[in-house]
C-alpha positions in Angstrom: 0.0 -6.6 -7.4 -1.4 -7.0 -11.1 -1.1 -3.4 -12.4 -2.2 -3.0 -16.0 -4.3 -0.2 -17.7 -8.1 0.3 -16.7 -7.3 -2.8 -13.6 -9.8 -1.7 -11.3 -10.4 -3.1 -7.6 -13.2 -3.1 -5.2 -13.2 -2.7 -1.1 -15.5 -2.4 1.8 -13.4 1.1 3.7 -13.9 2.1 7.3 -13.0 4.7 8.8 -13.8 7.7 11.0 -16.0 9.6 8.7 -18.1 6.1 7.9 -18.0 3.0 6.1 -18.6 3.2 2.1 -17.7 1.1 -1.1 -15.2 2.7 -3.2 -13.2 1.9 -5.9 -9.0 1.7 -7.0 -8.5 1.9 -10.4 -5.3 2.4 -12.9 -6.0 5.3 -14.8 -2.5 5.5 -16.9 1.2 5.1 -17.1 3.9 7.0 -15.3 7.3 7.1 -13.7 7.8 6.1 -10.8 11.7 7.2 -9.7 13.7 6.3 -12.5 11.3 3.4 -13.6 7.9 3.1 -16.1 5.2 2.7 -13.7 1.4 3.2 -13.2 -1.0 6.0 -12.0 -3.9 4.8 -9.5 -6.6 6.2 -8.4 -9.3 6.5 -5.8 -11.2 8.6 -3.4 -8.1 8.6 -0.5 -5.9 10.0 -3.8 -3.6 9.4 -6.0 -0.6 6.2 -6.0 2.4 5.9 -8.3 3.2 2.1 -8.0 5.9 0.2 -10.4 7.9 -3.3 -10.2 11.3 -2.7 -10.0 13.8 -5.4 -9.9 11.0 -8.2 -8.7 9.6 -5.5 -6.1 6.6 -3.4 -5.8 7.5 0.0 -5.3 6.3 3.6 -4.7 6.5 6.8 -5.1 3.4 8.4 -3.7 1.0 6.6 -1.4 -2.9 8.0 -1.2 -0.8 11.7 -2.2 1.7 11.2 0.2 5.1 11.1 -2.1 8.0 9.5 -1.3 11.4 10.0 -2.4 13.5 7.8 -3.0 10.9 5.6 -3.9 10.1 3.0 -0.7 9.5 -0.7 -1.6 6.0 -2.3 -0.6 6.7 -6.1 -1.6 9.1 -8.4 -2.4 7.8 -11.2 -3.6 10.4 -13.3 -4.1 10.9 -14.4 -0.6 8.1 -15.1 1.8 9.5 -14.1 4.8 11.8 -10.7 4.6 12.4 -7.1 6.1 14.2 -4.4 4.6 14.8 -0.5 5.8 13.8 2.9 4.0 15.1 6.1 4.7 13.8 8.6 2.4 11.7 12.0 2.7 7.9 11.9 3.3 6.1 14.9 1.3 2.6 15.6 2.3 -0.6 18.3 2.6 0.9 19.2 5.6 4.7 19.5 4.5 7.6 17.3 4.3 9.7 15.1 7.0 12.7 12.8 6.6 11.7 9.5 7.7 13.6 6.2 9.0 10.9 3.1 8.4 11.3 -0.6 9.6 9.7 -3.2 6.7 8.6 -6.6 7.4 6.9 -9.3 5.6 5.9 -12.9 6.4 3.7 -15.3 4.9 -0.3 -15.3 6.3 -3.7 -16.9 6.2 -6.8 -14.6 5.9 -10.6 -14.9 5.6 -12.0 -12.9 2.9 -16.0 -13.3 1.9 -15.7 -16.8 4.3 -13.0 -18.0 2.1 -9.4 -18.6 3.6 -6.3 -17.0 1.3 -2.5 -17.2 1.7 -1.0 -13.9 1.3 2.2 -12.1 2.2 1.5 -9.9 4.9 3.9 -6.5 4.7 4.0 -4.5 7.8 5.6 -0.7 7.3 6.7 1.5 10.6 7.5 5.0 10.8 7.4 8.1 13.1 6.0 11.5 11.4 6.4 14.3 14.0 5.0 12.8 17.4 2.7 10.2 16.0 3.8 6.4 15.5 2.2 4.8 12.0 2.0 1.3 10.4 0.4 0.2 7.2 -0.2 -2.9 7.5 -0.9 -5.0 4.0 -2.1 -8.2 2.9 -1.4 -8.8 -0.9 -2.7 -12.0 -2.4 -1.0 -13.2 -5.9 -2.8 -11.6 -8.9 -4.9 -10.4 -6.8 -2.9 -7.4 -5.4 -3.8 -5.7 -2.1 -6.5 -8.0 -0.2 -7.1 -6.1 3.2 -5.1 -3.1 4.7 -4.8 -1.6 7.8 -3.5 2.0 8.7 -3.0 2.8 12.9 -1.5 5.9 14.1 -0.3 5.3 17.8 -1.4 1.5 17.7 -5.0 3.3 17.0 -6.3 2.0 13.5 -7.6 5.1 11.5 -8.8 3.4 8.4 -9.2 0.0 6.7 -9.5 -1.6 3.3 -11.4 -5.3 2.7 -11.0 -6.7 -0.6 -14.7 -7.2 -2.4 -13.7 -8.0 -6.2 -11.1 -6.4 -8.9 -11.2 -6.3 -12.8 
């Protein structure tokens, strides 16, 4: 996940309330736990994503925060799976959550053209409901497509169009 000032990237969303083009971009430095980071932006909210010893982290997800921050990718092996166990702070208040990370090597077709990414499934339980975010990151390309499902249900999507 390239992140550099004024990076910007493209994607094709779905979800309930329709289908639009919108636009990610990094809008300026920040921390992110105890490490220099950067401050995204786009119309789900804002992200606080850093590298931190080889791995992507976070520390607020479309203005969800979480704290400690929880790790997104490790890119140093292709097939991994690590815990988080942290506290989840939305709109709607704050729960401590237990989630189970995994990430394994994958083939996608993006604009009819195949690409090898490392594909990151998170799971956790908030309240009653059962989510996954399930990411496809492509090398220095960052986050290719993405899928959120509450209760095996997918609520909103993300397809890759073009970054700069």
């Amino acid at each position: 996940m390239p992140l550099a000032p004024n990076r910007e990237w493209r994607y094709y969303a779905r979800s309930p309330e329709g289908d639009k083009v919108m636009s990610v971009k990094v809008v300026g430095p920040i921390r992110v736990g105890n490490v220099d980071g950067w401050l995204l932006t786009g119309p789900g909210g804002s992200s606080r994503l850093a590298w931190s010893n080889g791995v992507l982290i976070a520390s607020e997800l479309n203005s969800v925060r979480f704290d400690p921050p929880i790790t997104l990718l490790d890119p140093s092996e292709k097939t991994t799976g690590w815990n988080y166990s942290g506290t989840a702070m939305g709109r709607i208040g704050s729960s401590q959550i237990e989630a189970v990370c995994k990430q394994r090597p994958d083939t996608i077709t993006v604009g009819g053209v195949s690409k090898s990414t490392l594909h990151v499934t998170i799971q956790f339980r908030l309240g009653s409901a059962n989510l996954s975010l399930e990411t496809w990151y492509a090398s220095g390309v960052g986050i290719l497509r993405q899928e959120q499902l509450t209760n095996g249900n997918q609520v909103a999507a993300l397809d890759w169009i073009s970054n700069r």
